[in-house]
C-alpha positions in Angstrom: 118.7 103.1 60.4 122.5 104.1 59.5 125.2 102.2 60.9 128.9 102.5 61.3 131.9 100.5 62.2 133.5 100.1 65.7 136.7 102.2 64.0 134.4 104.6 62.8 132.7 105.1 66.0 136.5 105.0 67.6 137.3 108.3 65.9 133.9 110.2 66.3 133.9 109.9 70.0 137.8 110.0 70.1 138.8 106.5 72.0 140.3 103.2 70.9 138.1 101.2 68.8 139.3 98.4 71.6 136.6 100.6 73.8 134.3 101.1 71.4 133.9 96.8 70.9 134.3 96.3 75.1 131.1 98.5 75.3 129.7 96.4 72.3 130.3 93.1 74.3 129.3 94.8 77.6 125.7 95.6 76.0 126.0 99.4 76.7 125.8 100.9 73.4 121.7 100.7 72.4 121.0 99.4 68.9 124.8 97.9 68.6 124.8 94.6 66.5 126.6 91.8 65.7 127.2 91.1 62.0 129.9 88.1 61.1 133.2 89.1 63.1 132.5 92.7 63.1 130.3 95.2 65.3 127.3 97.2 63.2 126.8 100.7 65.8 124.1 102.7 65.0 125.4 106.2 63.7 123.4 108.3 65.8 124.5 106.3 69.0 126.4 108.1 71.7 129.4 107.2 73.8 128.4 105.4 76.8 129.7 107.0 80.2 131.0 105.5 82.7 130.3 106.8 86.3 133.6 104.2 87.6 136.0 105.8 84.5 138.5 108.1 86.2 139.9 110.8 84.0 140.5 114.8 84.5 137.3 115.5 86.5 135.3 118.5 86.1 134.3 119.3 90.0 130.5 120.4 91.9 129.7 121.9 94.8 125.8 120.9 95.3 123.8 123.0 97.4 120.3 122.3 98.2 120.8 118.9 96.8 117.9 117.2 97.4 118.0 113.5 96.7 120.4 113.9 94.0 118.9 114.0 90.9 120.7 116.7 90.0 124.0 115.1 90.8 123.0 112.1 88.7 122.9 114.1 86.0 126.1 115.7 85.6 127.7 112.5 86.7 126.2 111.1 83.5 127.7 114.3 82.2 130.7 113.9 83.4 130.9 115.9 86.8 131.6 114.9 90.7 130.1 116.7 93.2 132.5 117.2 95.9 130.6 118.5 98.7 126.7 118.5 98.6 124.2 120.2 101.6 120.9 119.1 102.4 119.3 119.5 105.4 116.4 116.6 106.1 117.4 113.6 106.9 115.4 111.0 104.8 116.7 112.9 102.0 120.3 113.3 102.9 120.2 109.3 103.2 119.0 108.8 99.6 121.5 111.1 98.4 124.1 109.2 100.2 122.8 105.8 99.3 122.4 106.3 95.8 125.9 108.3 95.4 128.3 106.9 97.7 128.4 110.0 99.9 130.0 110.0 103.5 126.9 112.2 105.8 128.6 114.8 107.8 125.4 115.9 110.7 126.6 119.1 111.7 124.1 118.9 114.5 126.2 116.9 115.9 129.4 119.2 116.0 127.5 123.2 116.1 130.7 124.2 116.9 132.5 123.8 113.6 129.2 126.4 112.4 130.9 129.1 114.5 134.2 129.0 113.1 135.5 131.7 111.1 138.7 130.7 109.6 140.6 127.7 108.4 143.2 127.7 111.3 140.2 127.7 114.0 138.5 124.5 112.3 141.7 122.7 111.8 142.6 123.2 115.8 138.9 121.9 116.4 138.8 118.9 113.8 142.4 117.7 115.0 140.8 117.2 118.5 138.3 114.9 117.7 138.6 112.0 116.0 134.9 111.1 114.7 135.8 114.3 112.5 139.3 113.2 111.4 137.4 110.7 109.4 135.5 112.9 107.1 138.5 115.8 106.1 140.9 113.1 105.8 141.6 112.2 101.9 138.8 110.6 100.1 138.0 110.3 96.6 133.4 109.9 97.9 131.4 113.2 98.2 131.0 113.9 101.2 127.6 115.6 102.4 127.0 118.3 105.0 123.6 117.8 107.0 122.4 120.9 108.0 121.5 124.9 107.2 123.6 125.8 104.3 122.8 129.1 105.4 124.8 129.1 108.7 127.6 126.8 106.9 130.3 129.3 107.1 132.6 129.8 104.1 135.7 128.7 105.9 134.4 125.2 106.6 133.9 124.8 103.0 137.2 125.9 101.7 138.6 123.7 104.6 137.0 120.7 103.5 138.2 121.1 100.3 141.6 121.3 101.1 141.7 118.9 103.5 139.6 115.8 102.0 140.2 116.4 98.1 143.6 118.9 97.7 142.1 121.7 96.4 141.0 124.8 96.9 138.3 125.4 94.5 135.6 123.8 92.5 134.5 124.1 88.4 131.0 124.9 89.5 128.5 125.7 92.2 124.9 124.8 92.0 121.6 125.1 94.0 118.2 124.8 93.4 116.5 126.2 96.4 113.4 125.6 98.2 111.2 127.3 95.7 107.8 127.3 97.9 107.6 131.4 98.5 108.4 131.1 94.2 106.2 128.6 93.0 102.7 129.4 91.5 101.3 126.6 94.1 103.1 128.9 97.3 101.4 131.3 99.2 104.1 133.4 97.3 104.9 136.3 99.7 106.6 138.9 98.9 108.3 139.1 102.5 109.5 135.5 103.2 113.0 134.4 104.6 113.2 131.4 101.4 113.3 134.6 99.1 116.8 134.8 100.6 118.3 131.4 100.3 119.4 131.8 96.3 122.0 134.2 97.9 123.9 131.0 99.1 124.8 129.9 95.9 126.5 133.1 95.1 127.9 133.5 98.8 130.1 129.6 98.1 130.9 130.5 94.3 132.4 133.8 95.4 134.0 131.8 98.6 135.8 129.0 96.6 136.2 131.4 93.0 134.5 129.1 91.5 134.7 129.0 87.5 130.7 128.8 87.3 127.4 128.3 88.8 123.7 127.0 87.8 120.7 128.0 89.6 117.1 126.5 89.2 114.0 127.6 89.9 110.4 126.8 89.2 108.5 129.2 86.6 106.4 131.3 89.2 109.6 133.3 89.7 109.3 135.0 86.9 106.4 136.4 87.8 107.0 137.0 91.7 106.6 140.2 93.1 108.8 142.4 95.0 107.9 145.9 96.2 104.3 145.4 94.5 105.6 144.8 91.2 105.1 142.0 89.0 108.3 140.2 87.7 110.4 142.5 90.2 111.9 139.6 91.8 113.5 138.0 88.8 115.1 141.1 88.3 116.3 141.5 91.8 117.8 137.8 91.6 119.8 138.8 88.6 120.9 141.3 89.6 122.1 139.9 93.1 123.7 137.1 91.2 126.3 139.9 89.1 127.3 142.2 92.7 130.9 141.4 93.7 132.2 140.3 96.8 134.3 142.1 99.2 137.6 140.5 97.5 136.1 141.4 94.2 134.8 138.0 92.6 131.4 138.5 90.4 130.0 136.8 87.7 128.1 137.5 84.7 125.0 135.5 83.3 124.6 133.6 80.2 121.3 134.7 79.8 118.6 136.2 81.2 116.0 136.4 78.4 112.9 134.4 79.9 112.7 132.6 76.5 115.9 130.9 77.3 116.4 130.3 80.7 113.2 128.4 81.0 113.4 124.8 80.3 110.9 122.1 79.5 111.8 118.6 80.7 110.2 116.4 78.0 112.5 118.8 75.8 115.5 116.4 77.1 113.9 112.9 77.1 112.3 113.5 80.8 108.7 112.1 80.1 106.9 115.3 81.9 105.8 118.6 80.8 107.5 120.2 83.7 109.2 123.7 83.0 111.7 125.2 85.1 114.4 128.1 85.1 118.1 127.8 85.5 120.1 130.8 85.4 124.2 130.3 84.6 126.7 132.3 85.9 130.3 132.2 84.4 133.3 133.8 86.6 134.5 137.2 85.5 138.0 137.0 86.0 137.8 134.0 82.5 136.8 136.2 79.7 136.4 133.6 77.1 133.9 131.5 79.2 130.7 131.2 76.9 127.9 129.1 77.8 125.1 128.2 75.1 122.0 126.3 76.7 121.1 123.1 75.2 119.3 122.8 72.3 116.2 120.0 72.7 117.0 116.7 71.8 113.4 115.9 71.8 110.3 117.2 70.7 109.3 119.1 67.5 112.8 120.7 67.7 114.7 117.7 68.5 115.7 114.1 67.1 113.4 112.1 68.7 109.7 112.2 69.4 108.9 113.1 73.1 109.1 110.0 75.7 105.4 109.4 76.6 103.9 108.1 80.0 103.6 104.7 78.1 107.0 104.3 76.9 107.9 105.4 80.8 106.6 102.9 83.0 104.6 100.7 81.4 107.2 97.6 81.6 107.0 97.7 85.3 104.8 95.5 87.1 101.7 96.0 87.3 100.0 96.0 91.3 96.9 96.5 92.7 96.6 99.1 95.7 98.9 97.6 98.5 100.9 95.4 96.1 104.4 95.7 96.1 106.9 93.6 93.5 110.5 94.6 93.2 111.5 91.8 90.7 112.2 93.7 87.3 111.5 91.6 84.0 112.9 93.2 80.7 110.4 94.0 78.2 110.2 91.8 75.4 109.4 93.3 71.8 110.8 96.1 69.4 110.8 99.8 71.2 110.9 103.1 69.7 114.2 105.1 69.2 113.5 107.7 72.1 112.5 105.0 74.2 115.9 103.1 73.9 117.3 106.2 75.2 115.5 106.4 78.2 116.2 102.6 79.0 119.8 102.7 78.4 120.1 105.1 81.5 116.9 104.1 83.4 118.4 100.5 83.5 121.9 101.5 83.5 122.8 100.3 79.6 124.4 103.4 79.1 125.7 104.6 82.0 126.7 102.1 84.8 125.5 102.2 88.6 128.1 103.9 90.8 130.4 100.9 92.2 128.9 100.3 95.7 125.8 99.6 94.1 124.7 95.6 92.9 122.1 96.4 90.4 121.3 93.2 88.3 118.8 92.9 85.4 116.0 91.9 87.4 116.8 94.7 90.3 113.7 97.1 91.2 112.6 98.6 94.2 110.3 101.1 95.8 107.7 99.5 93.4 104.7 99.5 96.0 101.4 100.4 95.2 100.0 103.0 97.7 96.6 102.0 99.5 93.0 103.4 98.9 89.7 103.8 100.6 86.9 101.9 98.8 85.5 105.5 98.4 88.8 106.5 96.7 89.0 103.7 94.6 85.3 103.9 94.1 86.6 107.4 92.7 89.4 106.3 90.9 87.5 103.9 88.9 85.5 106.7 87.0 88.0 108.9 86.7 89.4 108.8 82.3 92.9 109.3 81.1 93.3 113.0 81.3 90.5 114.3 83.8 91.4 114.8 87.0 88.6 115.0 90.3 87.4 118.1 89.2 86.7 117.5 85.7 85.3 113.5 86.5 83.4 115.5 88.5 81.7 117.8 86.1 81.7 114.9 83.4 79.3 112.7 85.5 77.4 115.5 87.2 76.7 116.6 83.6 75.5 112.8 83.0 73.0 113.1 86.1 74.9 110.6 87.7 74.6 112.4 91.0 74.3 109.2 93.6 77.9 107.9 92.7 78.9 111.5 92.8 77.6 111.4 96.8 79.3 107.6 97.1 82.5 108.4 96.1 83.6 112.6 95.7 84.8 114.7 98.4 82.5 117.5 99.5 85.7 119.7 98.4 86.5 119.6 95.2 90.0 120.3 93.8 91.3 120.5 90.3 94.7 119.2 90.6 94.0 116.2 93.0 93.3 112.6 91.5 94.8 113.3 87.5 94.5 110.3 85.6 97.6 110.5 83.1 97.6 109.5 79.7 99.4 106.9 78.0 100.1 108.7 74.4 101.8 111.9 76.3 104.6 112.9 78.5 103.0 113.0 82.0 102.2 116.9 83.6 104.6 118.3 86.4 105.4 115.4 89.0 105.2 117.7 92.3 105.9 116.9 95.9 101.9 116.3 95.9 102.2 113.0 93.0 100.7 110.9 95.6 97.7 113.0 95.6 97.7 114.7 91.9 99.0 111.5 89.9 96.9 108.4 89.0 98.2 105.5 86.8 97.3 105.7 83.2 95.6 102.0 83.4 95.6 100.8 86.8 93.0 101.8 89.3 95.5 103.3 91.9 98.3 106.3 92.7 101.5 105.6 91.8 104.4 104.1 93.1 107.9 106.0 93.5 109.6 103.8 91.4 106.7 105.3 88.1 106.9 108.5 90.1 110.6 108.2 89.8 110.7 107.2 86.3 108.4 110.0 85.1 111.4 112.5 86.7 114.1 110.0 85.0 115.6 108.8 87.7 117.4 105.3 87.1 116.1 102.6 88.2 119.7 101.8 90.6 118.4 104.8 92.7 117.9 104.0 96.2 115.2 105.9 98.1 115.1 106.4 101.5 113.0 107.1 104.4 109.3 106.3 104.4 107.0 105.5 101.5 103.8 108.0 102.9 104.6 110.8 105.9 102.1 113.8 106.1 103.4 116.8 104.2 103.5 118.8 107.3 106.0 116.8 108.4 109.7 117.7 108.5 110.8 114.4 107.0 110.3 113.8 103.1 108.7 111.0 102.3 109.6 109.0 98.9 107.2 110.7 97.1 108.0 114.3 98.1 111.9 113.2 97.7 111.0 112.8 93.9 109.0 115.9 93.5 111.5 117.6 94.7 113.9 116.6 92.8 115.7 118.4 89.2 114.8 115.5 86.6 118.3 113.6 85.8 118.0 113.7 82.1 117.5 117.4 81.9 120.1 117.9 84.2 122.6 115.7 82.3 121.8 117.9 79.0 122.6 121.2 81.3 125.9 119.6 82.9 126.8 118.6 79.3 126.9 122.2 78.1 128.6 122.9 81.3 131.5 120.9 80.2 131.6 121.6 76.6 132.0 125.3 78.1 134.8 124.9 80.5 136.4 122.3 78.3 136.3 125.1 75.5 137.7 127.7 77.6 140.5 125.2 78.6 
């Protein structure tokens, strides 16, 4: 490995070399060592960030934020998210846990949804102190419960204003519900969710915003509208370039299919999962030019893919019911992409918001979901890389057709029960993981924290709500918050290009 000096370093990244040796001490730069008096930095190290470092801020609008994974992201990248929506509650409370965020429940004030203008708002905010709190000035996100959909435009704008002095934001973004889209869905071409991208549009046009990102899951590319195939990626396009009344339209980066869809392990997310994100940059700043990231892993990339191994398998290990939340760091040499991961999954690299204590020992939602003896029965014959279907065929082929009676549904399903593999990045972690995902080793599902960690969330990240709800509920459980969720890592490579755009343009 190539190493260079702290003064070296100091002028790549453009800071003092008195920050460059801080982080040294500090521990956050990975593969940083000491040799005599001086500080050895590996060369292809890259400048910690710090989430508590305030300089000229590059500002979000999140929409159909989820837990916040996107959010984590560009924070890593180097954006705040102002205002964020969400809607259920369990997830609005991780997002606000793990973020700082101050949880506006419009429920609780439907009349600030039928306000039109600024002036109307303002009359009905000044009359009721339990709302004062939230629009006066504060430097935390502040979250919206409820329907972006009936959030009207004015309430944005006068949040804005009134609780960060501004009137606009550097970028919009939205990733939303995707069931009607996804190749799982019943994907119909009449559904009201078909709709919802329009938001994201609707508050970039409302707050002129410089840019916006959407995602999407791959089935949209192939979504049909008006009976043909595909027609609904074209329709979303399209929408996303119309004007507004006042004349504010954007134009997209990209929308070759070859570009706009992403894979995840691409980033240093250890899962296969593939998703679109289409980037819209404001009309009115011709010199806005947005290039999507290369891969920083992978065949194309610098490092080797993070596998499942590399992942989670420094967590403690449980049997079904077993719960530990006392982290112990892994002893021994690990690989180059794997340093990577840890310096954000442990917070080396970039620090825990402030509100949160986060220790070296500090884990949680590490509990080991319960079994059947005829699941675990299951389980137990089920190899890295079959799932129920395949064990199925496997020991039906072997005759074994008594333990196939003892312990296999009368139902058979192909995506349920997937043992994952040590040596690769895991498949797609879906809302379903519970049911789809089984530990490489251990004879059990997964936890959220190895759930988590396959979608590269940090291990600071507090999750909310209850560990297992039924998926009919309303309420996301910890799982379904997770699979959910845009992976951190790949979103921190997208929010990166973000800034190296806007910072470009100036």
């Amino acid at each position: 490995m190539e190493y260079r000096s702290a003064k070296e370093a100091a002028q790549a990244w453009k800071c003092d070399r008195s920050l460059v040796l801080r982080y040294c001490r500090e521990g956050r730069i990975s593969g940083a060592k000491k040799a005599g008096n001086s500080w050895l930095i590996p060369s292809n190290a890259s400048k910690p960030f710090d989430a508590r470092k305030k300089s000229r801020e590059i500002t979000s609008i999140d929409l159909f934020s989820g837990p916040g994974g996107l959010a984590t992201g560009f924070r890593w990248a180097g954006i705040k998210p102002l205002i964020a929506v969400e809607w259920i509650t369990s997830t609005a409370l991780t997002y606000c846990e793990s973020h700082g965020a101050d949880r506006l429940v419009l429920a609780e004030f439907p009349t600030l949804l039928d306000l039109e203008n600024e002036k109307d708002i303002d009359l009905y905010v000044k009359g009721r102190e339990e709302l004062k709190r939230f629009m006066a000035p504060s430097d935390a996100t502040i979250l919206l419960q409820g329907d972006v959909s009936l959030i009207p435009a004015a309430l944005i704008r006068y949040i804005l204003r009134e609780r960060f002095g501004t009137t606009t934001v550097d970028i919009v973004t939205g990733g939303a519900p995707c069931e009607s889209f996804s190749m799982a869905g019943t994907r119909k071409e009449i559904d009201y969710r078909n709709e919802l991208f329009r938001n994201i549009l609707r508050v970039s046009q409302a707050v002129n915003a410089r840019a916006f990102l959407f995602e999407n899951v791959k089935g949209l590319l192939s979504k049909k509208y008006e009976g043909k195939r595909g027609r609904m990626y074209q329709v979303v396009c399209d929408s996303f370039e119309e004007a507004d009344d006042e004349g504010v339209s954007y134009r997209l980066a990209s929308r070759d299919k070859d570009v706009v869809l992403l894979k995840a392990a691409d980033y240093g997310v250890p899962q296969m999962r593939e998703r679109l994100f289409l980037v819209g940059m404001n009309n009115d700043d011709p010199t806005l030019s947005f290039e999507y990231p290369p891969p920083s892993h992978g065949p194309n990339g610098t490092y080797p893919y993070v596998t499942v191994e590399e992942a989670i398998m420094d967590l403690p290990p449980l049997k079904p019911k077993e719960e530990n939340n006392e982290y112990c760091p892994q002893k021994g040499k690990r690989s180059k992409q794997q340093d990577v991961f840890f310096a954000y999954m442990r917070g080396e690299r970039a620090l825990p918001p402030a509100h949160i204590s986060f220790e070296k020992t500090t884990l949680s939602s590490h509990l080991a979901p319960g079994h059947t003896q005829k699941m675990l029965k299951r389980i137990e014959n089920i190899l890295p890389g079959e799932s129920m279907k395949t064990a199925y065929e496997r020991l039906s082929a072997e005759g074994k057709d008594e333990l196939i009676r003892e312990c296999f549904p009368k139902k058979i399903y192909g995506a349920r029960n997937r043992r994952l593999k040590l040596s690769e990045p895991s498949f797609t972690v879906t809302s379903h993981c519970l049911d789809e995902m089984v530990h490489p080793t251990q004879d059990r599902g997964l936890t959220p924290r190895e759930a988590a960690r396959l979608q590269s969330f940090p291990d600071w990240y507090i999750f909310q709500g209850d560990y297992v709800q039924f998926h009919s509920d309303p309420e996301e459980d910890r799982y379904e918050q997770v699979g959910d969720a845009i992976p951190p890592l790949l979103a921190k490579a997208l929010g990166e290009s973000l800034v190296a755009m806007l910072e470009s343009a100036g």
